[in-house]
N, C-alpha and C positions, 0 to 999 in steps of 0.2 A: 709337451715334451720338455725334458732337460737338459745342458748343455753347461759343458765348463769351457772355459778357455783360458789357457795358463800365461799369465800377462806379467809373469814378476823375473824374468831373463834381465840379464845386464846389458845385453846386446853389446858385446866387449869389439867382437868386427865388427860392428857398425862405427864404431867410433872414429870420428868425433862428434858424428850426428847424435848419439846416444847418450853424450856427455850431458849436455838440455836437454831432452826431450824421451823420454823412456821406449823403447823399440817398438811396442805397439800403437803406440802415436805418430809416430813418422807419418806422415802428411804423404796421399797418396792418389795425383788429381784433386779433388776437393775436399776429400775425407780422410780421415786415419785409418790406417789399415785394421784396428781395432772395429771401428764403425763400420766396415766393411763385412767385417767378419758377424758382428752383430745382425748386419741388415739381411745377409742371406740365410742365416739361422732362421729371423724371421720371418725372412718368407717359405722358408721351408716347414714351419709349422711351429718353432720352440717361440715357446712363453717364457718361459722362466732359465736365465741364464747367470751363472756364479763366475765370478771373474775373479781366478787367485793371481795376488800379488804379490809382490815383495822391495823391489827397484822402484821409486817413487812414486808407491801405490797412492798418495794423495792426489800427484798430478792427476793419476789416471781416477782415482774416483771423482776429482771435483770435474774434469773434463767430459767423463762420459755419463754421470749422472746415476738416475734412477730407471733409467731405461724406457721415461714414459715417451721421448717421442719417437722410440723406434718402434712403440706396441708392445714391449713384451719389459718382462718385470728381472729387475739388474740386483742382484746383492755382492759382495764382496765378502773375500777373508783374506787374511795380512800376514805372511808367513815373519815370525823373527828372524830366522835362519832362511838359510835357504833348502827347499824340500825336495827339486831337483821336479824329474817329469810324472813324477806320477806320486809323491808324499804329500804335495798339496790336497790329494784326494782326503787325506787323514782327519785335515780341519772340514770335511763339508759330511762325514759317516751320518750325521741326523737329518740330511737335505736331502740325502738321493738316494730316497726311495722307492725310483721305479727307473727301468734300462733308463741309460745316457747316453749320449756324447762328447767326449773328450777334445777339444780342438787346442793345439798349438797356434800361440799369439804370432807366430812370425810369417804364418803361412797364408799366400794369399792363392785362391782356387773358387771357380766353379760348381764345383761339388753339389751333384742334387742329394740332399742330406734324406730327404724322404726314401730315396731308393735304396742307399745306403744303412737305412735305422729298418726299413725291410730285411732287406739282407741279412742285418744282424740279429732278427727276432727270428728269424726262420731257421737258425742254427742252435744246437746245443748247448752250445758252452756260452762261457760270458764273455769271452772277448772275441770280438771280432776288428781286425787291425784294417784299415784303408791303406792300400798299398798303388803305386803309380810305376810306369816303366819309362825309363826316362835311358835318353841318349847320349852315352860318353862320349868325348872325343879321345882314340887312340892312337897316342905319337908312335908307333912302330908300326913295320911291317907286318904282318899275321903270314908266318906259315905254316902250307901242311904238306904232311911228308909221308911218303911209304917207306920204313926204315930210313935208310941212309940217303933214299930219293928223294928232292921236291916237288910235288907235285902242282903245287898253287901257292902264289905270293898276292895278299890283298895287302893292298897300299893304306897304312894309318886308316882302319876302319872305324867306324862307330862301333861302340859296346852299348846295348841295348838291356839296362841292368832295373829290374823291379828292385824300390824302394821304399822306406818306411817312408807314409804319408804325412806323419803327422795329426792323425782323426784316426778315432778309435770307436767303437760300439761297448759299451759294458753294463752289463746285471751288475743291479747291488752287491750280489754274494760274492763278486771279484773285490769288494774291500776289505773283505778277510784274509787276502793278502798284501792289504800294505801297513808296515809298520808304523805304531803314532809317532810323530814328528822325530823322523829319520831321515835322511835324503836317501829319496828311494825313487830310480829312473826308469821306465816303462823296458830299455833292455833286461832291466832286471826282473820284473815282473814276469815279461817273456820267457826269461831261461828256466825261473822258476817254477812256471808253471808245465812247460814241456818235458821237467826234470822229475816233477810227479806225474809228470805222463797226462794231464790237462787239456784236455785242446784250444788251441787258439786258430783260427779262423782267418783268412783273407779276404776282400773286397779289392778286386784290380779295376780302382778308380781310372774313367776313359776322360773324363772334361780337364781342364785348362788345371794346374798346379804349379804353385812355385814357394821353396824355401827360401824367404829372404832370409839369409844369414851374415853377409858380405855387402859389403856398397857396392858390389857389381851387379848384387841381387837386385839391391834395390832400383837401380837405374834401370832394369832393365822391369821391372814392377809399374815403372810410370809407361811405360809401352806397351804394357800386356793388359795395365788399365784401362788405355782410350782404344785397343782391340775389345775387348771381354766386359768391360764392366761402362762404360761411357752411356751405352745404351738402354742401361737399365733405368 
């Protein structure tokens, strides 16, 4: 199987950790969250894995190499510009030639990719989106009311909102919509394709997920690593 993972963000809230060190290298326990994302790919079965850059794609290729001692085979492409979440697909149109994976470099998770790349063959269309429900916190009262009566006051509840995962399932034939070297971001893709009426597909991913996007993310990444990942 094959697998991208979009590694060329500026990581601009990270900073200043990201100012050295490009966002999927951040150091996470003993590995980069890069290596991380790598090692559960393969053990979920992917061999062959494209890592698009842009944000000092040399660090990251002279650091993570040729993929030989994760097992599974590493190539690269090097955006000039920036191609945004889903136009990096445009420099790889001769390499993925059979369903993929799509992974966001910032996301650290769980995920059994196996159950998930099932999932996505078992359905119609090409895309299939990993989706998680995850827990807001809400600073107000919630209430409900019969007309002008109240009837219930919940005190600052949680909001319980499914979101994009960041992993994606896609057929080849879903590169005929993206445009060559354009910045072109996976919401767009979305609307686009719902707008001819297309289907796109859900997976409500249940294991461990987190967007690091903040340095609150990420400190709370080195906690959710010696819970979830220590033991592997």
């Amino acid at each position: 199987m094959k697998a991208v993972i979009l590694a060329g963000g500026l990581g601009v809230r990270l900073r200043p950790f990201t100012q050295a060190i490009p966002k999927p290298l951040l150091p996470i326990g003993e590995q980069s969250l890069l290596e991380i994302q790598i090692a559960n790919l393969a053990n979920n079965g992917f061999s062959e894995i494209f890592i698009a850059t842009n944000y000092k794609s040399e660090y990251i290729e002279s650091f993570i190499g040729d993929g030989s001692k994760h097992g599974v085979a590493i190539a690269y492409s090097r955006e000039r510009e920036p191609l945004g979440t889903c136009g990096p697909l445009s420099l790889l149109r001769d390499r993925l030639d059979e369903p993929f994976v799509m992974v966001n470099g910032d996301i650290l998770s769980t995920i059994d990719f196996r159950r998930f790349v099932a999932h996505g063959n078992s359905m119609e269309g090409n895309l299939t989106v990993a989706t998680k429900q995850v827990r807001t916190p809400f600073n107000f009262g919630s209430v409900q009311a019969d007309g002008d009566r109240i009837t219930g006051v919940d005190e600052k509840p949680d909001l319980l909102i499914e979101v994009v995962a960041g992993m994606y399932y896609m057929r080849p034939a879903l590169l005929e919509q993206v445009p060559d070297g354009e910045y072109f971001g996976v919401d767009q893709l979305i609307r686009g394709m719902l707008a001819e009426g297309l289907p796109v597909h859900r997976y409500c991913m249940t294991e461990y997920w987190l967007d690091i996007g903040a340095i609150d993310d990420y400190k709370q990444a080195e906690d959710a690593h010696r819970e979830h990942f220590d033991s592997d």
